[in-house]
C-alpha positions as CSV (number, residue, x, y, z in Angstrom):
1,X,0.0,0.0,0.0
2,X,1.5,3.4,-1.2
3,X,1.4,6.2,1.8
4,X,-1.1,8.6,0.4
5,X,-3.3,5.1,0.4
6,X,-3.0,4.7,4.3
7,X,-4.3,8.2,6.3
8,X,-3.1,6.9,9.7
9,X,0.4,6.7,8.4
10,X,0.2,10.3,7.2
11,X,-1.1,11.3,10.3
12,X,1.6,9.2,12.8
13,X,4.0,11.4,10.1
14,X,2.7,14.4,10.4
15,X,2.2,14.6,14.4
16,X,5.8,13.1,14.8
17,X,7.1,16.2,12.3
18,X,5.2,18.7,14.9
19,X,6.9,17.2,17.8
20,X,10.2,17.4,16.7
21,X,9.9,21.3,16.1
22,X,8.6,21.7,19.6
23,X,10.8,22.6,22.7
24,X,12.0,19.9,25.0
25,X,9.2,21.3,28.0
26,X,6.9,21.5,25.3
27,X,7.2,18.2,23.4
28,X,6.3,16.5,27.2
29,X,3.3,18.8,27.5
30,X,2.2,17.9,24.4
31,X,2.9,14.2,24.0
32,X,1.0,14.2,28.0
33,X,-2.1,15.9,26.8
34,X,-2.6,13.9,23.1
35,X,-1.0,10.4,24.0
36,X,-1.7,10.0,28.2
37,X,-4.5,7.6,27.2
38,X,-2.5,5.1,25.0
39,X,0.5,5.8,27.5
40,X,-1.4,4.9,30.6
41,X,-2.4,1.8,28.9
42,X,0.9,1.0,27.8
43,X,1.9,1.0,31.6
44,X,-0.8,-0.9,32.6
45,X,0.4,-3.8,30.5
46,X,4.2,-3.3,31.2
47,X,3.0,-3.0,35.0
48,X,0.5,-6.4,35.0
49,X,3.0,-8.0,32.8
50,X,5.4,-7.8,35.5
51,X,3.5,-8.3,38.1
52,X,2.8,-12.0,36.7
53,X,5.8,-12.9,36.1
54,X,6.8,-11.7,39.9
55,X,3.8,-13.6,41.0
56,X,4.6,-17.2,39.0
57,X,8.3,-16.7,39.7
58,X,7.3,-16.3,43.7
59,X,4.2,-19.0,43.7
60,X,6.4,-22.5,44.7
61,X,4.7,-25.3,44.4
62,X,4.8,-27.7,46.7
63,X,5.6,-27.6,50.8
64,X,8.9,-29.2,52.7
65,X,6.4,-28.9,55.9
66,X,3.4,-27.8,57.3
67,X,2.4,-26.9,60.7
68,X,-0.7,-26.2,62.9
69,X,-0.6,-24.6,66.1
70,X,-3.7,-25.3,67.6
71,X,-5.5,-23.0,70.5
72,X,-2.9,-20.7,71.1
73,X,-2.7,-16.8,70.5
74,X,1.2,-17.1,70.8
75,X,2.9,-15.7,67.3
76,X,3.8,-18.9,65.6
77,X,3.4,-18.5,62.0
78,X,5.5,-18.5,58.9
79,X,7.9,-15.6,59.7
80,X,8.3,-15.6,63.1
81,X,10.9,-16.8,65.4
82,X,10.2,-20.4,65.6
83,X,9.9,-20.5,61.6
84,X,13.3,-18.8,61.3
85,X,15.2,-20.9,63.5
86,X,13.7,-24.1,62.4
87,X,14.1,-23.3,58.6
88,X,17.8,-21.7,59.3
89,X,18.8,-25.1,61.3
90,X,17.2,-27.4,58.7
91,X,18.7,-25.4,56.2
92,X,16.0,-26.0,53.5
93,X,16.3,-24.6,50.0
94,X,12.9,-22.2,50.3
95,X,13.0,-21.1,46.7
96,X,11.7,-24.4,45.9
97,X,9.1,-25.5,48.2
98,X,7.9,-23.6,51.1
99,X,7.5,-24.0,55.3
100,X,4.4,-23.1,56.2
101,X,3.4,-22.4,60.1
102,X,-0.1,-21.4,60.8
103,X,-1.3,-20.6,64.6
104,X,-5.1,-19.5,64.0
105,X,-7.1,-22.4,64.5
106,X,-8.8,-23.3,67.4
107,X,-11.3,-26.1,68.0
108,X,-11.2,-28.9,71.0
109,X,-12.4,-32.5,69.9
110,X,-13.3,-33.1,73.4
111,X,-16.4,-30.0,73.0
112,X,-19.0,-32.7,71.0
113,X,-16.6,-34.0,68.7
114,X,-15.7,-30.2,67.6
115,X,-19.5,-30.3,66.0
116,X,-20.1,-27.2,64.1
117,X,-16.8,-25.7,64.6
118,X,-15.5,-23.5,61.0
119,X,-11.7,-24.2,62.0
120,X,-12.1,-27.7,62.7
121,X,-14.2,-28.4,59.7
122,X,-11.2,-26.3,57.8
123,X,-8.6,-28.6,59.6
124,X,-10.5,-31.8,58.0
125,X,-10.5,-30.1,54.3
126,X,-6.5,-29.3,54.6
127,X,-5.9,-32.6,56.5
128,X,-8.1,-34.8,53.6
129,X,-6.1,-32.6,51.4
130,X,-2.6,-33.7,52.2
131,X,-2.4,-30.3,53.3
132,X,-1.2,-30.4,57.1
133,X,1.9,-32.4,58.1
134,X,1.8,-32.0,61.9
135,X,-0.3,-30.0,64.2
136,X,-0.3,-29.2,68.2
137,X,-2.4,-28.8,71.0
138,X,-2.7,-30.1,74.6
139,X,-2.3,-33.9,74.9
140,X,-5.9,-34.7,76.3
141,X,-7.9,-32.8,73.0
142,X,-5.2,-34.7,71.1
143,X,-6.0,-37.8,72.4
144,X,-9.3,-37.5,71.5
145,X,-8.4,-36.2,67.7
146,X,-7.5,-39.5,67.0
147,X,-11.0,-40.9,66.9
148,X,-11.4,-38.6,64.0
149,X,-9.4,-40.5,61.9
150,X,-7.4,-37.5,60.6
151,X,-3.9,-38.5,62.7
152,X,-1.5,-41.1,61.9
153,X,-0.7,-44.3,63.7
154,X,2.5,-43.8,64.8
155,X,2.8,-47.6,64.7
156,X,3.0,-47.4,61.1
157,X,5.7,-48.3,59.0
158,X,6.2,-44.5,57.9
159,X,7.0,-43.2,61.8
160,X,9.6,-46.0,62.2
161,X,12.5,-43.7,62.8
162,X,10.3,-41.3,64.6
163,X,9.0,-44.3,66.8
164,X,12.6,-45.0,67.7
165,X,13.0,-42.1,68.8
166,X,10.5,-40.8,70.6
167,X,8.1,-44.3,71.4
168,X,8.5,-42.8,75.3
169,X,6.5,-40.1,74.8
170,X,3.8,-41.2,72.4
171,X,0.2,-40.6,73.2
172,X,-2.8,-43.2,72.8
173,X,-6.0,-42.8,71.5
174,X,-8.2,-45.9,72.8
175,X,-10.8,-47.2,69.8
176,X,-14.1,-48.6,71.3
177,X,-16.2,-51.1,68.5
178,X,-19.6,-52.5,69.7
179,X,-18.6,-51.4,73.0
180,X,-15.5,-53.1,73.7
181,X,-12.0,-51.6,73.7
182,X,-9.4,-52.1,71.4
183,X,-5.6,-52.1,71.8
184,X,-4.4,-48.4,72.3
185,X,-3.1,-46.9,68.6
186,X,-0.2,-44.3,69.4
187,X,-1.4,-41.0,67.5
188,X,0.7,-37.9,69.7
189,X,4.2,-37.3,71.1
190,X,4.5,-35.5,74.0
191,X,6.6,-32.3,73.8
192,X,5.6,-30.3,76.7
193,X,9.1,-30.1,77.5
194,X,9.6,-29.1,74.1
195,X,11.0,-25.7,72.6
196,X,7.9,-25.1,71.9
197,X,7.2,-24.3,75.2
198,X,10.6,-23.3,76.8
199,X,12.2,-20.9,74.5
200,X,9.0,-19.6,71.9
201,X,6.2,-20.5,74.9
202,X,3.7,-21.2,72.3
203,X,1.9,-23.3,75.3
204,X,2.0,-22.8,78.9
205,X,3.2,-26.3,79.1
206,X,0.9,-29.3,78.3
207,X,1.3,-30.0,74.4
208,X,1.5,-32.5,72.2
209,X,2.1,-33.0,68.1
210,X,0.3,-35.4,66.0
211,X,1.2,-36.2,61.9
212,X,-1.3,-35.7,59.7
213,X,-3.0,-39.2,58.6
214,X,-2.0,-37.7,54.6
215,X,1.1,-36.1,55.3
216,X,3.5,-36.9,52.4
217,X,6.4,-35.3,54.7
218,X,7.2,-37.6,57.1
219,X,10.9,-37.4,57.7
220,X,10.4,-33.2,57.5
221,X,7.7,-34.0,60.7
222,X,10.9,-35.5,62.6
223,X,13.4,-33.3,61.7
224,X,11.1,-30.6,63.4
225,X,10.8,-33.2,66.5
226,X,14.3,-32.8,66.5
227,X,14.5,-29.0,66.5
228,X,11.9,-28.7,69.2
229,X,13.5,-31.7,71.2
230,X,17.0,-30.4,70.3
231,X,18.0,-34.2,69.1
């Protein structure tokens, strides 16, 4: 197409021959007042583009461990004190999967089986989900977790080396079918002894820590026994 066929051309032409015979002040005035609109948008895109690319290169995939802090108002999430030590000693590479502490969920299986309770019922979707690793509270609502069938038996062949370690201290959960009792399944380890008491006082003192029935990060679940117990 020749150039007096295509106005638009002739125009870009014309406009950028005007510009160049305005003053530096007044070549920013008028680019500003007759081009802000297509400039804004330009921004927008440079902006959002960058903004994805922030947000994919930051999203990791994946979790080296997840924790719950149940029923305490102490500061235990991801970024305080108890994350950076444990992540510092463990040494994990963060830029590919993540630690993720959470202490904001409270719910006590003892009060009717936790019945109507929004952060238990959120606990069962993240636990169901694979989602939780490990989670804390005081050893008699732990106890009583277990008939939910969301912790794991610390008999199993996953918790060997934790079971080694730390048999001593485990917690039982006693299963009753067509009211008889059945042998005791291990479901908590005692750790009110734990860092988590002495040095961060999450807990006053009485606490325990169950693995999630899912968890897919077993030995990450002892190497934070180890921190708290100082193994």
């Amino acid at each position: 197409m020749r150039e007096k066929d295509n106005p638009n051309k002739i125009v870009w032409s014309e406009e950028m021959a005007k510009i160049k015979r305005l003053p530096f002040k007044e070549k920013l005035r008028y680019i500003w007042m007759y081009f802000k609109i297509p400039i804004i948008a330009a921004l927008f895109v440079i902006g959002f583009g960058t903004f994805l690319v922030i947000r994919i290169a930051t999203n990791i995939p994946g979790n080296w461990l997840t924790v719950t802090f149940a029923n305490t108002s102490a500061r235990a999430g991801t970024g305080t004190a108890i994350w950076k030590d444990f992540t510092e000693s463990t040494g994990y590479d963060l830029t590919k999967k993540k630690v993720e502490f959470n202490a904001e969920s409270y719910f006590d299986y003892t009060q009717n089986k936790a019945r109507g309770n929004t952060y238990y019922n959120t606990f069962v979707g993240l636990e169901d989900a694979g989602e939780i690793d490990a989670i804390t509270m005081a050893r008699e609502p732990m106890a009583a977790l277990g008939e939910s069938g969301r912790l794991r038996d610390l008999n199993s062949g996953e918790c060997a080396s934790i079971k080694k370690k730390y048999a001593d201290r485990f917690i039982y959960y006693t299963p009753v079918e067509d009211g008889e009792e059945q042998a005791p399944i291990p479901v908590g380890i005692d750790i009110s002894d734990s860092l988590v008491v002495t040095k961060y006082h999450v807990y006053a003192g009485d606490c325990a820590l169950a693995v999630g029935s899912h968890s897919k990060n077993i030995k990450e679940v002892e190497d934070f026994l180890d921190f708290i117990l100082e193994r």
